[in-house]
N, C-alpha and C positions, 0 to 999 in steps of 0.2 A: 675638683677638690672636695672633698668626704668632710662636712661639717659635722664630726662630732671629739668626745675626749676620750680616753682609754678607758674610762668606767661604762660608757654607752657603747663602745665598738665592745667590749669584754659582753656585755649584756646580750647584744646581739648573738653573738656566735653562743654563747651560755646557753640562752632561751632556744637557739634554731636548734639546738642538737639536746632537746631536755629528755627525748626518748631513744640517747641511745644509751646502753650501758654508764654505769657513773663511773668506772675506773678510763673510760676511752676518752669519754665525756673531761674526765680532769684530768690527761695527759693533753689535751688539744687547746685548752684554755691554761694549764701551767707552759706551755712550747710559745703561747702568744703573751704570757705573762716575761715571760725570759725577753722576751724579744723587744718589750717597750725597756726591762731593766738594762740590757744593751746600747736601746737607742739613746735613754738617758745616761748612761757613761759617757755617751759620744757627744754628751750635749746637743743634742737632738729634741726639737720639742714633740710634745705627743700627736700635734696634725702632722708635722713631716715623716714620723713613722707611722701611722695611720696611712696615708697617705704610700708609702714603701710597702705594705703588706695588702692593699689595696680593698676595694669594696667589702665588708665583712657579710653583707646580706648575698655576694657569692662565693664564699667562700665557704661560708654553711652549706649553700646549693651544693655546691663539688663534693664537702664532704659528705654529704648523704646520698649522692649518685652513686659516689666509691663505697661506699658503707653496704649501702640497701643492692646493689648490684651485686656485690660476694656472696651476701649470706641470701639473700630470697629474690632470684631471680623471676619467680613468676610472678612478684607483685612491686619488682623493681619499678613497672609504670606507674603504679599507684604513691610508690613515695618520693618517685622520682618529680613527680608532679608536684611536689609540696611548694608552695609559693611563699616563702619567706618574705611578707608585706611589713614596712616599718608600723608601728602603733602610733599613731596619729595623735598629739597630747594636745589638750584643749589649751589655748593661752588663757591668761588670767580675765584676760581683756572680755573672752567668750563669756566666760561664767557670770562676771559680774553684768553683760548688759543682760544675760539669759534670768537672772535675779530681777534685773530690775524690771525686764518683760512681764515676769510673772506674779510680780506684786501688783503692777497697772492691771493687769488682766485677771487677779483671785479673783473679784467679785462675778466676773462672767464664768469664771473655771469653776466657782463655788455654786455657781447657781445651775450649771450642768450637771454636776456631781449631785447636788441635791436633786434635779430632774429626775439623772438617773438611776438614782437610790429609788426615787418617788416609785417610781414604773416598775422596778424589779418587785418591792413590797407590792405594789398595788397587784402587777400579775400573781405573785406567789398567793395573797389573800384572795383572788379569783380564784385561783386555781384549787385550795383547799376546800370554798366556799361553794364549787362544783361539786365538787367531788361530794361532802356532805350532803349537799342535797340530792343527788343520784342514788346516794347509798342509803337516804331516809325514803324514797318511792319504791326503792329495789323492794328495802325492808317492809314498807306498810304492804307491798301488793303481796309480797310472798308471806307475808307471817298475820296477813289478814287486820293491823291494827289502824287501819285508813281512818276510823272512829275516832282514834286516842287522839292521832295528828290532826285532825278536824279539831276537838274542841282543845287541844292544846296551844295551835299554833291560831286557831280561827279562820283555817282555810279550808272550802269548801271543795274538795276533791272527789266531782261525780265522774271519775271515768272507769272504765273495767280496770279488772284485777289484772290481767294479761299486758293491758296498756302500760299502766304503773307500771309491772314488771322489767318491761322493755325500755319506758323513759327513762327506770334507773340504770339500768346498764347502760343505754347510750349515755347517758351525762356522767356517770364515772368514765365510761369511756374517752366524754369528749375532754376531761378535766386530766386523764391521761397523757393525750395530746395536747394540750397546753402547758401540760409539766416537761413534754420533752421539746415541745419550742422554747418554755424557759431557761431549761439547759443550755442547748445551743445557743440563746442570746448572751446567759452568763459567759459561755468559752467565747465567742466572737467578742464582748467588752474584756476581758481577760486577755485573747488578742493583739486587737488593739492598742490596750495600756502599753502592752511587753514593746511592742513596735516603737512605740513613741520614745519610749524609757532606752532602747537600743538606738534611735536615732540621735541621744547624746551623749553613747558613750562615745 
């Protein structure tokens, strides 16, 4: 027996055929509209006609075999395949313990979130604070002002000009490479989130 009412059987078959044509589309949902106003003349309730017109999630199937098979037979596999799956609705019951999960558990969820806020700022100010100072060695060896940066910063920098030159490029370099693992950690926590936030709908 097909536990549902005429508005949820009409939805089904509605929703499974949303991409064919809309005039085909509302000949097929006015034919099953006729058909409950029938079964209630008969004094028929809406599960006994439900129930007479049978499964509506294959009834969709059949019409899109007949549909997709006329007009494009080369990719009739591809829509023939379509798996009309019912949408799974949360009971009330779900949301309200999944609330009350997640208020017991802010302070550990808050203090994650704040970890991992910590860690992204903290890389990104590495990763600038590379970078600056690669691009301040590049600078002093090639424009010669190793002096200025001596008595400005109060660091004593006795190594060649050639060296400098090269420290700086590696350390812009390497700060390069820490910008693009920061990337990829931001997509992979990006990931993630989507994954979790999809495991409740």
């Amino acid at each position: 027996m097909i536990l549902m009412n005429k508005t949820e059987f009409i939805n089904v078959i509605s929703n499974g055929l949303c991409d064919f044509p809309e005039k085909i589309r509302k000949e097929i949902i006015a034919d099953y509209e006729e058909h409950f106003s029938y079964g209630t003349a008969e004094s028929k309730t809406e599960a006994e006609i439900i129930n007479e017109l049978g499964d509506p999630y294959k009834i969709v199937k059949s019409y899109r075999e007949n549909y997709f098979s006329r007009f494009n037979k080369d990719n009739s596999n591809i829509n023939n395949n379509y798996d009309i799956v019912p949408h799974k609705k949360r009971s009330p019951a779900f949301w309200i313990i999944l609330i009350i999960i997640l208020v017991m558990a802010s302070p550990v969820i808050i203090g994650i979130s704040a970890g991992i806020f910590a860690l992204v700022v903290g890389i990104l100010v590495a990763c600038v604070s590379i970078f600056v100072c690669g691009l301040g060695f590049f600078l002093a060896g090639a424009f010669g002002i190793t002096g200025i940066i001596n008595n400005v910063m109060n660091i004593d920098i006795n190594i060649p000009v050639s060296s400098q030159i090269l420290l700086g490029i590696g350390t812009i370099c390497l700060s390069i490479l820490i910008a693009i693992l920061f990337f990829f950690i931001i997509k992979l926590i990006i990931f993630l989130i989507k994954q979790l936030i999809n495991c409740f709908k």
